[in-house]
C-alpha positions as CSV (number, residue, x, y, z in Angstrom):
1,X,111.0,76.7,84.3
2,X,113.5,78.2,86.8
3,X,116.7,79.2,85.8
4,X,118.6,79.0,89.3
5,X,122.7,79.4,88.9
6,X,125.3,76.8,90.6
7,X,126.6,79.1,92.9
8,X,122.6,79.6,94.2
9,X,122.0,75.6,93.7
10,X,125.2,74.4,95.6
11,X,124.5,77.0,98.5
12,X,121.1,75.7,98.6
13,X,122.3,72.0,98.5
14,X,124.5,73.0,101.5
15,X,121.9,74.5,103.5
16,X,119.7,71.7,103.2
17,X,116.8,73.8,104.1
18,X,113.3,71.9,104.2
19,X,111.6,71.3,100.5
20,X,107.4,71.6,100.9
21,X,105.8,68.4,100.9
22,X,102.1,68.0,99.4
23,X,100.7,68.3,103.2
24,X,102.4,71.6,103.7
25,X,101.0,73.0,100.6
26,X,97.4,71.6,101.8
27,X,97.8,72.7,105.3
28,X,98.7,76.5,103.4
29,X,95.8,76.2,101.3
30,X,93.1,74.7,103.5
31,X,93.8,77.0,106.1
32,X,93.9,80.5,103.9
33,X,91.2,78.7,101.8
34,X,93.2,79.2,98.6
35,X,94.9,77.9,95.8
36,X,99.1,78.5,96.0
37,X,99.8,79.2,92.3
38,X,101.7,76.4,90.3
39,X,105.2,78.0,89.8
40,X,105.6,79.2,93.5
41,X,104.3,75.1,94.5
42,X,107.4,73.8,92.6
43,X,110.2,76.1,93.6
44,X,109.3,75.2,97.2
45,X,108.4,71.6,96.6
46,X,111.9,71.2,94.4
47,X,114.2,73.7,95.9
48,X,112.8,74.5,99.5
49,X,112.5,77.3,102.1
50,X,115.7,79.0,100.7
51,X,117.5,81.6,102.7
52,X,119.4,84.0,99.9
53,X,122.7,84.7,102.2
54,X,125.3,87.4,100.8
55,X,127.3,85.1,99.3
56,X,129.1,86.1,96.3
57,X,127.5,85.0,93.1
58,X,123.8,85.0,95.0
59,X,121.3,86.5,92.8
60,X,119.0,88.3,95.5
61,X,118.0,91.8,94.1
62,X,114.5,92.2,92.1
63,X,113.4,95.7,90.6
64,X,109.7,96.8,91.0
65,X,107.4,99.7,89.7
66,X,105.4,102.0,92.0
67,X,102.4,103.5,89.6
68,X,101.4,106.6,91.3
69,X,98.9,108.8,90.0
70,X,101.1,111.0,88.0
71,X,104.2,109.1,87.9
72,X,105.9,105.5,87.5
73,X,109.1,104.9,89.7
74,X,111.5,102.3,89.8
75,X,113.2,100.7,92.5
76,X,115.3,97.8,93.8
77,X,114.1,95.0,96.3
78,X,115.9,92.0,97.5
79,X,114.9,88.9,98.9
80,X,116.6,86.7,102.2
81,X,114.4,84.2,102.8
82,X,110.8,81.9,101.9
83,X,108.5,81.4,104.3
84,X,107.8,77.9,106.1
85,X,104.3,77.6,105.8
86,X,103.5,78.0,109.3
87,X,105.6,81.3,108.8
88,X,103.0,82.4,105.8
89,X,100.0,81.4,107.5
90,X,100.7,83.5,110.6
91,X,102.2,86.6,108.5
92,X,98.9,86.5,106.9
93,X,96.6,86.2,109.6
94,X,99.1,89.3,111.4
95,X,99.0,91.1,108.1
96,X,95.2,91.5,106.9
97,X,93.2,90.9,109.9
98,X,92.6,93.5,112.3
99,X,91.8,91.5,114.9
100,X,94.6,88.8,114.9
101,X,97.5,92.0,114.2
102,X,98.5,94.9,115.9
103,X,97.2,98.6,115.7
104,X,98.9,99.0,112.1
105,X,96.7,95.8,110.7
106,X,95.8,95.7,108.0
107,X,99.2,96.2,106.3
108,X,97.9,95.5,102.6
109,X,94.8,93.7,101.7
110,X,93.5,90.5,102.0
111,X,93.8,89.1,98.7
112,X,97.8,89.3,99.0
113,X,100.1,86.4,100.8
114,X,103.1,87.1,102.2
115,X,105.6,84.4,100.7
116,X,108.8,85.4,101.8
117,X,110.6,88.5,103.2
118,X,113.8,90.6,102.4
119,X,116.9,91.8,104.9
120,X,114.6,94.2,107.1
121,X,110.7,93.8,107.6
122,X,109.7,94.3,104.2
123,X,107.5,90.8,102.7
124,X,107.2,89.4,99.0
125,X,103.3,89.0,98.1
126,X,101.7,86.5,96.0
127,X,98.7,87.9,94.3
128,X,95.8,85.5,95.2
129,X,92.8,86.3,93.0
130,X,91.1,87.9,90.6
131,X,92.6,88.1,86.4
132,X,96.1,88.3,88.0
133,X,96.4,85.5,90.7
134,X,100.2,84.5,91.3
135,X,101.9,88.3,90.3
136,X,104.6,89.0,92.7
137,X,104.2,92.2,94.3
138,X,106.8,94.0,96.9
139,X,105.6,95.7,100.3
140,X,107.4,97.7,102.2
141,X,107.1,97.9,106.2
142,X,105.1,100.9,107.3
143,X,103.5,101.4,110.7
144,X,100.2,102.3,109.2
145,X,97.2,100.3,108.1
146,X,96.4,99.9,104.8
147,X,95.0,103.1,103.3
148,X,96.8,105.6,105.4
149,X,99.4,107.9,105.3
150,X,102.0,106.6,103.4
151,X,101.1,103.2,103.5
152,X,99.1,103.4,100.1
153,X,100.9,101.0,97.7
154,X,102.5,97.6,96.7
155,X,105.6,97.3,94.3
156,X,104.6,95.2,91.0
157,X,107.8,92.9,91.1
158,X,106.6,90.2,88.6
159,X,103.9,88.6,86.7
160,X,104.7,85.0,88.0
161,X,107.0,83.2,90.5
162,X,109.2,82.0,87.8
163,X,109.5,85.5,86.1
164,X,110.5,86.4,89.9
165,X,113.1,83.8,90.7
166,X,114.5,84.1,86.8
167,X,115.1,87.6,87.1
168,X,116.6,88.1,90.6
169,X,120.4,89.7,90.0
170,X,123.4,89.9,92.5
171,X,123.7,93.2,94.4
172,X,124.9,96.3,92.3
173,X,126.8,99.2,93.6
């Protein structure tokens, strides 16, 4: 269950930004040949596309964990929008294909969806297989493939889209 606060719900409400219908979840799935995770299917079927605009009282900061070899570090993210799904078909297709993207493709691998972005080019990803399918995981723009210089990791955010939405926090100086 989401826990999403009034100020969030009445900007939402105001917005009126589009809600996913069951052929937008279909046309996601059928063309990525995958299966969207139930909790990130109803936050976009019941509360939309969102935009998270610097309003006061907008809970739009997540922490995540880089796990390094040696180390652990923590970090803040935010989030400012969810993708349409023509938006998170095409930032996958750019993202892990070689051949569709640019010289930097892939940017992480294949079995990560990009679900929704944050203030600069950084995306949210949506874990799509294996044990863990549906963890939230944070990755940051770099202009190197996957595997290569500094581009070398993902950001655990959450293990599940309502653990994600739930635990988002307003900005902290």
């Amino acid at each position: 269950m989401f826990q999403i606060s009034e100020v969030m719900l009445a900007r939402w409400q105001k917005e009126d930004e589009p809600k996913a219908t069951a052929s937008d979840i279909k046309l996601i799935e059928s063309s990525l040949g995958i299966k969207l995770p139930v909790p990130y299917v109803e936050f976009v079927s019941q509360y939309g596309f969102v935009m998270f605009n610097d309003v006061p009282g907008m809970c739009d900061q997540f922490s995540y964990t880089i796990t390094y070899p040696d180390r652990l570090e923590a970090h803040e993210g935010n989030i400012a929008y969810v993708m349409q799904p023509d938006r998170v078909i095409q930032s996958y297709n750019i993202a892990t294909d070689p051949d569709y993207g640019e010289e930097w493709s892939p940017c992480f691998p294949r079995n990560y969806l990009p679900i929704a972005g944050d203030a600069g080019q950084g995306l949210i990803l949506l874990e799509l297989d294996g044990d863990h399918q549906g963890r939230i995981w944070y990755w940051t723009e770099k202009q190197w493939p996957w595997g290569e210089e500094d581009n070398t990791w993902l950001g655990f955010v959450a293990e599940n889209f309502y653990d994600f939405i739930n635990n988002l926090h307003p900005y902290r100086d």
